[in-house]
Backbone as ProteinMPNN parsed JSONL, in Angstrom:
{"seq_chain_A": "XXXXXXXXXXXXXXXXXXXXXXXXXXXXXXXXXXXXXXXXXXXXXXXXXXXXXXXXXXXXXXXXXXX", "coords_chain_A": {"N_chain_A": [[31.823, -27.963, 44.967], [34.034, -26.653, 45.046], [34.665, -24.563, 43.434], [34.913, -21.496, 42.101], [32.094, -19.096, 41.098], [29.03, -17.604, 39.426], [25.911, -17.085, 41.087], [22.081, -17.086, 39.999], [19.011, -16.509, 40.559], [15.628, -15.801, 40.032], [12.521, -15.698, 40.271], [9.329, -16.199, 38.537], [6.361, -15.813, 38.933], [5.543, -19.587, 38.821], [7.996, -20.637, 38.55], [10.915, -21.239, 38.472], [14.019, -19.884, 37.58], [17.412, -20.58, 37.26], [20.587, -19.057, 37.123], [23.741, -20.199, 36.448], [27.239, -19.039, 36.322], [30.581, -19.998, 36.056], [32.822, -19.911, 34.61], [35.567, -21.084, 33.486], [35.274, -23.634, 34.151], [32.448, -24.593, 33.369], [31.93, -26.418, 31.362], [31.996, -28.791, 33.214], [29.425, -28.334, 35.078], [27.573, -28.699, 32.666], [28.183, -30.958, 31.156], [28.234, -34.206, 28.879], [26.446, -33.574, 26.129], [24.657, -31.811, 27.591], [23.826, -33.701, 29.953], [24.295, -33.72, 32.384], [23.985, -30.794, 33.28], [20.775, -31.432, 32.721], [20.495, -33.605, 34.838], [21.21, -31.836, 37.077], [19.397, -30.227, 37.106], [17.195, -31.017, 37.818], [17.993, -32.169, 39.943], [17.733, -29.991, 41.66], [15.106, -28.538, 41.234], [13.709, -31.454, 42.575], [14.417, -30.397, 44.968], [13.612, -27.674, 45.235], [11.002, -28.283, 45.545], [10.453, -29.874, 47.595], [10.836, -28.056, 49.685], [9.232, -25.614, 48.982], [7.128, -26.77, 48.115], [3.526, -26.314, 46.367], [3.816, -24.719, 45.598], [5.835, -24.043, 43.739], [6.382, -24.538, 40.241], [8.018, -25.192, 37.764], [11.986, -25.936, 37.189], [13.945, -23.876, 35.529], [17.279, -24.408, 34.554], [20.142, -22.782, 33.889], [23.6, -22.182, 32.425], [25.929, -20.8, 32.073], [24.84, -19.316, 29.433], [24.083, -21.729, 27.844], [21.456, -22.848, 28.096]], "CA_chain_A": [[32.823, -28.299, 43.971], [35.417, -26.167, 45.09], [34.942, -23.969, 42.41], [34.61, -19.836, 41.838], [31.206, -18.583, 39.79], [28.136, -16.576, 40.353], [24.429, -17.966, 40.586], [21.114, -15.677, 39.842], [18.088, -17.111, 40.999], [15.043, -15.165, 40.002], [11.153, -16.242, 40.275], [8.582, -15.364, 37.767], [5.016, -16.956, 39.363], [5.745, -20.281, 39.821], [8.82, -20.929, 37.76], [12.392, -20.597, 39.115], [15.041, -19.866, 36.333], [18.829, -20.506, 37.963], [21.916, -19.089, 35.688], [25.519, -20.041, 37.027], [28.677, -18.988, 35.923], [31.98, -20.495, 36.571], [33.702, -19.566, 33.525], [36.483, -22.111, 32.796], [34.582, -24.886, 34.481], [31.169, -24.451, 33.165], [31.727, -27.591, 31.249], [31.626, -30.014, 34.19], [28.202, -28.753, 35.454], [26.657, -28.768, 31.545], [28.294, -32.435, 31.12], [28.494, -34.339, 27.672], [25.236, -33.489, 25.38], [23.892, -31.45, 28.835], [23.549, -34.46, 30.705], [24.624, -32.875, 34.112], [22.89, -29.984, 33.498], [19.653, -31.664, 32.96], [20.426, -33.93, 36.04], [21.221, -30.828, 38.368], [18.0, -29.093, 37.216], [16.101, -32.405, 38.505], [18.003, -32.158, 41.58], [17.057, -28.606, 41.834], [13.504, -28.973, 40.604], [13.004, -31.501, 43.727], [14.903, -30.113, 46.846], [12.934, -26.846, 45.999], [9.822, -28.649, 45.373], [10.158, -30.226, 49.134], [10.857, -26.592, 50.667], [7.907, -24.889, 48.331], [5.766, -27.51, 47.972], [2.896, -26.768, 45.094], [4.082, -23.293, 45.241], [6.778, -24.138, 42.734], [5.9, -25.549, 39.326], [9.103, -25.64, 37.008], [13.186, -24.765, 37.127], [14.974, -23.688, 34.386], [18.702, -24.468, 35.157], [21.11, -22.227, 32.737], [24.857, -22.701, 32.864], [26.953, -19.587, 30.686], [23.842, -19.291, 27.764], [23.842, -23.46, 27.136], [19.853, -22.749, 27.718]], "C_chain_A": [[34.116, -27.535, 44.19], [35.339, -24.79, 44.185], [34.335, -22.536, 41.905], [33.06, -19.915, 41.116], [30.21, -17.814, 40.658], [26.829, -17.711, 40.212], [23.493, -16.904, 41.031], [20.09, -16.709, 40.316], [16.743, -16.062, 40.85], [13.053, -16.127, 39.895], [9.99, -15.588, 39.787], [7.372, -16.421, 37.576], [5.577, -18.057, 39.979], [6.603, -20.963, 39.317], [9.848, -20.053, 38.353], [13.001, -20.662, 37.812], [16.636, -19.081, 37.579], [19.618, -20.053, 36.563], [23.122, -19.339, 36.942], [26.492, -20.03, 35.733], [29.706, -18.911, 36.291], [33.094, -20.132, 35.589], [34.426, -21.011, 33.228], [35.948, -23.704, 33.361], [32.914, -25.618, 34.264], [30.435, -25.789, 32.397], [31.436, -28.676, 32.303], [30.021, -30.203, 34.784], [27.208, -28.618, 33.859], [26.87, -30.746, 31.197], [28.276, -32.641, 29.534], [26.965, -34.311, 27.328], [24.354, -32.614, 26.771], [23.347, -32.306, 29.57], [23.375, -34.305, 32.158], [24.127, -31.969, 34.19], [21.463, -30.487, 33.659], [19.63, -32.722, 34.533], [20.545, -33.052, 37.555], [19.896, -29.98, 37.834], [16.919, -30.093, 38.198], [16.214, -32.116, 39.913], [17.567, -31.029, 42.476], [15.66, -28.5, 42.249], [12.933, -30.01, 42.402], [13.671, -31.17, 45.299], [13.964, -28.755, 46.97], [11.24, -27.548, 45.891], [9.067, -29.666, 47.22], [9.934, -28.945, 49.803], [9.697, -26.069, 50.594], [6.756, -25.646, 48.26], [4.625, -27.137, 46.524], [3.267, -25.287, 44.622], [5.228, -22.791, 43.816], [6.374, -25.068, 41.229], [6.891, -25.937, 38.265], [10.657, -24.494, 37.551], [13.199, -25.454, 36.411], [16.253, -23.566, 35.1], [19.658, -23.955, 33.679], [22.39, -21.994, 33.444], [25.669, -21.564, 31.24], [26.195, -19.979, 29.641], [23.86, -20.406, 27.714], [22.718, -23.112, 26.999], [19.471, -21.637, 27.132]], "O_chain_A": [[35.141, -27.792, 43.558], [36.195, -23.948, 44.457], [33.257, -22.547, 41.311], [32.877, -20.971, 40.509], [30.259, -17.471, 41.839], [26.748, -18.742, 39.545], [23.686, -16.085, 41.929], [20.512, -17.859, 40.435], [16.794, -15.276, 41.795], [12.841, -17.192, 39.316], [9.553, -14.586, 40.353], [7.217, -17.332, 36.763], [6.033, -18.035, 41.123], [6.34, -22.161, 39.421], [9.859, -18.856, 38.641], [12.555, -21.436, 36.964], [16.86, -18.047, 38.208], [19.438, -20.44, 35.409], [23.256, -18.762, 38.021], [26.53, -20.657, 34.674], [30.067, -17.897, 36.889], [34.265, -20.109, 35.969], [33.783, -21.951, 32.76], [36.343, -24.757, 32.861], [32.397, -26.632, 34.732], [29.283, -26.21, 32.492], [30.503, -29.442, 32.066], [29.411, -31.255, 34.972], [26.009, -28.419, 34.051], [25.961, -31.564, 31.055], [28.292, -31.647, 28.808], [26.194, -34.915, 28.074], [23.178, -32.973, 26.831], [22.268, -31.942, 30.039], [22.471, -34.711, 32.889], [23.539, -31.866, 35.267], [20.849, -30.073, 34.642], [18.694, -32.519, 35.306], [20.172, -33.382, 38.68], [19.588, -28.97, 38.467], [16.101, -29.77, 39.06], [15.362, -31.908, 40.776], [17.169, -31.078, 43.64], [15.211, -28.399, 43.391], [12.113, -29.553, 43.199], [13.398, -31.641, 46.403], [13.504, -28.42, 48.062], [10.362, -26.843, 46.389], [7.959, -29.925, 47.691], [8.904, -28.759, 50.45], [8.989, -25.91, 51.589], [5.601, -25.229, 48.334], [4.947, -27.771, 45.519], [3.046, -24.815, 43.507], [5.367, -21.736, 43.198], [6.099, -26.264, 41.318], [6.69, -27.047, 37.773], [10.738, -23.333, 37.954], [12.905, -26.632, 36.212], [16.403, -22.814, 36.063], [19.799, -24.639, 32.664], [22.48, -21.701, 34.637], [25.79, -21.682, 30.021], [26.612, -20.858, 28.886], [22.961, -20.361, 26.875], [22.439, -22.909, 25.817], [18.292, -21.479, 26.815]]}, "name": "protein", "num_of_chains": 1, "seq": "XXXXXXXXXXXXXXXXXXXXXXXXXXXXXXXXXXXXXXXXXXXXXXXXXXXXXXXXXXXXXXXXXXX"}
């Protein structure tokens, strides 16, 4: 996206929990009603679910506290 922020990535068993923060753009990846957020957790959810395989069982995708 072009666009400054940080991202945490931490793994607790078999549950990923992502936070990013972009600050002034944080709206675009939460979207209207978290639409885009819940669609980038999906996309999340299966690119690591190809890499990890059964080793992975849920992400949490958080975007500046929304989750």
């Amino acid at each position: 996206m072009g666009t400054p922020g940080e991202i945490e990535v931490k793994q607790l068993g078999r549950a990923v929990h992502v936070r990013i923060a972009t600050g002034a753009n944080d709206g675009l990846l939460i979207g209207r009603k978290g639409e885009t957020l819940e669609a980038l957790q999906h996309v999340i959810l299966r690119m690591a679910g190809k890499r990890l395989g059964d080793r992975i069982g849920s992400v949490r995708v958080d975007v500046s506290g929304y989750r």
